[in-house]
C-alpha positions as CSV (number, residue, x, y, z in Angstrom):
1,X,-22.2,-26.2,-12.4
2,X,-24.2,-24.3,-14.8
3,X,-24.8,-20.7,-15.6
4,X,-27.8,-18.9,-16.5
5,X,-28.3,-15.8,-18.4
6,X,-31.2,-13.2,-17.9
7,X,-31.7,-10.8,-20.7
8,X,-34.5,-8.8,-19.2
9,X,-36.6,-5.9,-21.0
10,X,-37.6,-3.7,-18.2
11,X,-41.2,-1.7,-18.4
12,X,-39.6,2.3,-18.9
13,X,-38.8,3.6,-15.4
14,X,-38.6,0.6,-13.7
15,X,-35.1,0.1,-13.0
16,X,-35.0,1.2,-9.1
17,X,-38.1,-1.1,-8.4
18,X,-36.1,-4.4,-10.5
19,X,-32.9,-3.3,-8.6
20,X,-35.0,-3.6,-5.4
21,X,-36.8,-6.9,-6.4
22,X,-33.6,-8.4,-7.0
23,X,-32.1,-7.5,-3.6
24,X,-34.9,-9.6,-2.0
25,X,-35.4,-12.0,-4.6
26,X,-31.5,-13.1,-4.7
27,X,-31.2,-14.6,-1.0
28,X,-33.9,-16.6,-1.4
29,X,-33.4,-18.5,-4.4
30,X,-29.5,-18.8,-3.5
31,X,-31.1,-19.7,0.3
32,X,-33.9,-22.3,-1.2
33,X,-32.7,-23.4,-5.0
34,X,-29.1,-22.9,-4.4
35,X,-29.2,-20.1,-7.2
36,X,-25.9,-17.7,-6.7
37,X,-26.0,-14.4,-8.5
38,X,-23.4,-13.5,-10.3
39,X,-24.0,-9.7,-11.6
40,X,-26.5,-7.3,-12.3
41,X,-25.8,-5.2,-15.4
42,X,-27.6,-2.3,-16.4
43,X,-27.4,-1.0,-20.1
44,X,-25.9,2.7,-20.5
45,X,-25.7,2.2,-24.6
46,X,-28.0,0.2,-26.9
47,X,-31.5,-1.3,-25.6
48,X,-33.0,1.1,-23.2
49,X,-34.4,-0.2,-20.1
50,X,-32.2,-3.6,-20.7
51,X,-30.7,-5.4,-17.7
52,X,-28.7,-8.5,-17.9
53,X,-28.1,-10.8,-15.0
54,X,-25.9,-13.8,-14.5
55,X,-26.6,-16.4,-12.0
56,X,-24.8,-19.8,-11.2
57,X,-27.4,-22.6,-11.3
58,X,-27.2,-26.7,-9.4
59,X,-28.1,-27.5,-12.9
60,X,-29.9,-27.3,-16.0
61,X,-33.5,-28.6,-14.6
62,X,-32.8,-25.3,-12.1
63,X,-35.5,-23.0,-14.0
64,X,-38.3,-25.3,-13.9
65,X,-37.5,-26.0,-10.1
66,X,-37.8,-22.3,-9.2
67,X,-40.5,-21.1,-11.7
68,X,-43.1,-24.0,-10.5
69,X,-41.9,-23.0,-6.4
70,X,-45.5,-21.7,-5.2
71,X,-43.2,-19.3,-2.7
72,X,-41.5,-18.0,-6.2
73,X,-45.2,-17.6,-7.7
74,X,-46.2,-15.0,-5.2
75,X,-43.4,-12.5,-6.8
76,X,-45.5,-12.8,-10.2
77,X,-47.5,-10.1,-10.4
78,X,-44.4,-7.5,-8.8
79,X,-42.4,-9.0,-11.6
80,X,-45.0,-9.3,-14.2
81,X,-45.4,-5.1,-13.1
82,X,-41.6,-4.0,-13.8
83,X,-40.2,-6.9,-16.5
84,X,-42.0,-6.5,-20.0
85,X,-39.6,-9.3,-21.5
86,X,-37.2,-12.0,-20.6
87,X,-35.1,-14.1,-22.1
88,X,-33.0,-17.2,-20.0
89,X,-30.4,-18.9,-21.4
90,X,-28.8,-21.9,-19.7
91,X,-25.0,-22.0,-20.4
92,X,-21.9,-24.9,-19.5
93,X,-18.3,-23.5,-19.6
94,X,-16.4,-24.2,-21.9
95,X,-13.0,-26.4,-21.3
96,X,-11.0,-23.7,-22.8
97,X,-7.7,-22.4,-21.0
C-alpha cells in the first residue's frame, strides 16, 4: 500500500465549501479507485487557509488513474473554485519498528 499526501492552499474563506467537497468526493474515489482517506487537517498556526489530507492509495500509478477518470473531471471547476494550490506527494512506509 501506498500513501498520499495533499498539501492544499485553499482560496480565503473556502474552508466549509472544501470540507463539504470532501465529504462527497471521499466515497467515491474510496468506492471507484479504492482511495481510503485517512485525515483531514485544518491549519490553526502557520499557512492560513492550509489543509492537509492523507489518503491510502492501491499504488503509486493511483493519481494518474483518478485525475484522467472523466467522472473525477466533472469536480474540476468546484475544485478549481475553492483550492488555489496543491501539492501531492506519494509516500511508502518505512520498515522501521
Amino acid at each position: 500500500m501506498m500513501y498520499l499526501q495533499a498539501s492544499i492552499k485553499l482560496h480565503p474563506g473556502k474552508l466549509p465549501d472544501f470540507i463539504s467537497l470532501i465529504n462527497e468526493i471521499a466515497p467515491v474515489i474510496n468506492k471507484k479507485h479504492g482511495w481510503k482517506l485517512l485525515g483531514s487537517y485544518g491549519g490553526l498556526v502557520g499557512r492560513l487557509d492550509t489543509v492537509v489530507d492523507w489518503w491510502e492509495v492501491p499504488d503509486a500509478n493511483a493519481v494518474t488513474a483518478l485525475l484522467t477518470d472523466p467522472d473525477f473531471q466533472k469536480w474540476g471547476p468546484r475544485i478549481h473554485d475553492i483550492v488555489e494550490d496543491e501539492v501531492l506527494t506519494i509516500l511508502t512506509k518505512l520498515p522501521i519498528g
